[in-house]
N, C-alpha and C positions, 0 to 999 in steps of 0.2 A: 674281738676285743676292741678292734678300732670303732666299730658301733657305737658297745658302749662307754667307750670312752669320750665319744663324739655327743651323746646324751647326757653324762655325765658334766661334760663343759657349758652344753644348753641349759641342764639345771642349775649349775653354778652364776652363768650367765644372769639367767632371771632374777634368780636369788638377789643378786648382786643390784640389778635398777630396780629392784621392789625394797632395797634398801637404799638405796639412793632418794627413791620416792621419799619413803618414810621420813629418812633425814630430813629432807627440805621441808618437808610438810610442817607449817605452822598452827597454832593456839589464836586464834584474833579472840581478844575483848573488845566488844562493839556498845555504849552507851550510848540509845536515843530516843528521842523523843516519838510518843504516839503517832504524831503526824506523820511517821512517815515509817511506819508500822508495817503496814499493810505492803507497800513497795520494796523494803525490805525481806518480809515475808515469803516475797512470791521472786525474787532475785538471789538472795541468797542460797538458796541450794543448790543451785547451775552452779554457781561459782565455788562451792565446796567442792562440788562434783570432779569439777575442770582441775582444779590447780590442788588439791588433795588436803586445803587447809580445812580448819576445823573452827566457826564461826559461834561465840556466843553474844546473845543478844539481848540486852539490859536493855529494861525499858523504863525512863523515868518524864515528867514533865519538866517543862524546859525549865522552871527557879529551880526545882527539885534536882536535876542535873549540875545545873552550874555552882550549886552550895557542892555537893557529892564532889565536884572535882577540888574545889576553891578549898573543901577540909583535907584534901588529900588523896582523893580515892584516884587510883590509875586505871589505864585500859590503853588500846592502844588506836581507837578511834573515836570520836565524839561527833555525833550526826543531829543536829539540832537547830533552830531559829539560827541564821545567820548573825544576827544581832548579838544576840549570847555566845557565837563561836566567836565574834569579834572582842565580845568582851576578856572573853579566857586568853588570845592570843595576849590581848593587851597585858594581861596579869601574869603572861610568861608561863600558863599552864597547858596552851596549844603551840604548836610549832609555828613563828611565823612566814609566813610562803608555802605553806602546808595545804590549806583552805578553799576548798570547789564547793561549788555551788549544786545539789542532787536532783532537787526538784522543787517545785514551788507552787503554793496552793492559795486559792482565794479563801475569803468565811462564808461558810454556808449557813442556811437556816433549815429548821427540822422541827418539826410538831409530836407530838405523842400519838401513837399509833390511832388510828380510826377518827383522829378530831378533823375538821375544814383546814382544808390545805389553804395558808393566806397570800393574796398577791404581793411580790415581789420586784412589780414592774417598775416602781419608783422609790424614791426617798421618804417620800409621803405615806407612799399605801405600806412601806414597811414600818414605819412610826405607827401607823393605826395598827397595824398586827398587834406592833409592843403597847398597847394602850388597850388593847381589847382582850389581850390574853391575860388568863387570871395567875400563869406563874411564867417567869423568863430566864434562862438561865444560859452563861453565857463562861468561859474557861478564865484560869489564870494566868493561860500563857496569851500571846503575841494577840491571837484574834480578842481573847475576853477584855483585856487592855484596851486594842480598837474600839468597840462594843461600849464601853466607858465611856470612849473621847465619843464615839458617836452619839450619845444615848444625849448626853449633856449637851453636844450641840446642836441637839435637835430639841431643847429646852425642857426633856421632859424626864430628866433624873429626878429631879425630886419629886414628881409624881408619882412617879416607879416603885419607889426608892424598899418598898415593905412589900414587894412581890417580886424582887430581881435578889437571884440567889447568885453564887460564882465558886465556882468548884474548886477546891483543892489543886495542888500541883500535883497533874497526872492523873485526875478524876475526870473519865471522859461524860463531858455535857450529856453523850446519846444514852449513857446508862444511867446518870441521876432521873433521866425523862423517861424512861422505858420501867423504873421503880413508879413510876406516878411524881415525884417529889416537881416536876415542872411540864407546863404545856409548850412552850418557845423556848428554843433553845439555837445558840449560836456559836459555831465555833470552826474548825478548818473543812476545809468540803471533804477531804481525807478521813476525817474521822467520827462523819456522818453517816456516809454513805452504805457501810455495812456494818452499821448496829440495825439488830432486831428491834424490835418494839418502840420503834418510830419511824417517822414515813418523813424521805428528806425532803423538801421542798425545793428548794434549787440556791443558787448563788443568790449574795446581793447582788443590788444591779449597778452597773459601772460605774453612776456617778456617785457613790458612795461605799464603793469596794476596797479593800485592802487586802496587796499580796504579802503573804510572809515568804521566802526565799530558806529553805531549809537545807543545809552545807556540812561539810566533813571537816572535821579538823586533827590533823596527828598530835597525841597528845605528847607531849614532852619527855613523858616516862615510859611510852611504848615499846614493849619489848621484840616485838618483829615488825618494824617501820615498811620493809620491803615490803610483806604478804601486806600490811594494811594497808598501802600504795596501790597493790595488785585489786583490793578488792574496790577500792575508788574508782578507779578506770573502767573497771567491771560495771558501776554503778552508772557510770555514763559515756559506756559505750550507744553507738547508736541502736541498738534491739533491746535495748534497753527503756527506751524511748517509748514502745507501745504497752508495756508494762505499766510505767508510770500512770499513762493516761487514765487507763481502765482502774487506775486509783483516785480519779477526781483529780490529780495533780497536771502540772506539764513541766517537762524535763529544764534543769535550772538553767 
């Protein structure tokens, strides 16, 4: 009897922190952007694993995101262009003091599969790429905007102007090019480097590069702030670190 009663109490026992588990275990709503896709992809499951929460992942471009939250929509993390997480804090729809920094990626360039891969060594030789390619395509978020400012100061927008297409919010550059619809295309080195049917080319080069800084923000209406907390620190902790890399990015 005293066995199984001693069994009896083991089972109860369990029972009892496999309910405890359950309880605490959270729901995350995660909203983000492409860029940082792939780094999420390959992190988030470990951290499901660990801490027993249950992650979903929305994926929008960064206007596309910041209307979504500004009409209303909740979640309880927002992982996107710093500059738009800035913006939302400011509009009271992120928490502010909430805000880290995850990972951060330069604009890359990318050709359509099997064409001549173009130098990239200068400011020059990448103005001659966009002068010699018969279609250029460039995104709507943070890099396509650069790409804009750079394009025109490099005097040759309105040359361009009938062969430079620009994607929708959340239309990635590497799948309008891997249709055919363009030969050059620019956009974060994240969200180049593992599309099919284009071949990346590499970074701009320094003296005409721009970083975007892509960050976390608790949204205001989140409904388990702790677990979304928990999976931040997840995001940058240091093993986290060679994750990122192997995404084109480097840790924020």
């Amino acid at each position: 009897m005293a066995a199984r009663s001693t069994g009896i109490a083991l089972v109860a026992s369990i029972a009892m922190m496999v309910g405890m588990n359950t309880a605490g275990s959270a729901e995350l709503k995660v909203l983000a952007s492409p860029g940082v896709k792939e780094v999420l992809l390959n992190l988030v499951p470990a951290f499901e694993t660990t801490s027993g929460h249950k992650v979903t992942l929305l994926w929008g471009g960064n206007e596309d995101l910041v209307k979504r939250v500004r009409g209303g929509e909740t979640a309880d993390l927002v992982i996107m262009a710093r500059a738009n997480i800035d913006k939302l804090v400011a509009d009271g729809r992120l928490v502010a003091g909430s805000v880290a920094d995850i990972a951060k990626s330069g604009v890359g360039v990318a050709v359509r599969a099997g064409l001549p891969k173009p130098d990239l060594s200068s400011a020059d030789t990448v103005k001659a790429a966009v002068l010699a390619a018969k279609s250029v395509a460039y995104s709507s978020g943070p890099s396509g905007h650069y790409v804009v400012e750079l394009l025109a100061k490099m005097g040759i927008a309105d040359q361009i102007k009938d062969k430079v297409k620009q994607t929708p919010s959340g239309v990635q550059v590497g799948d309008v090019m891997a249709r055919g619809e363009a030969d050059l295309g620019f956009q974060q080195v994240s969200e180049l480097i593992h599309v099919k049917g284009i071949d990346y080319v590499g970074p701009l080069p320094p003296e005409i590069q721009r970083i975007t800084v892509f960050s976390a923000g608790l949204h205001t209406g989140a409904a388990t702030p702790a677990a979304a907390k928990a999976l931040v620190d997840n995001l940058m902790r240091p093993e986290a670190a060679a994750v990122i890399r192997r995404q084109g990015m480097e840790p924020g």
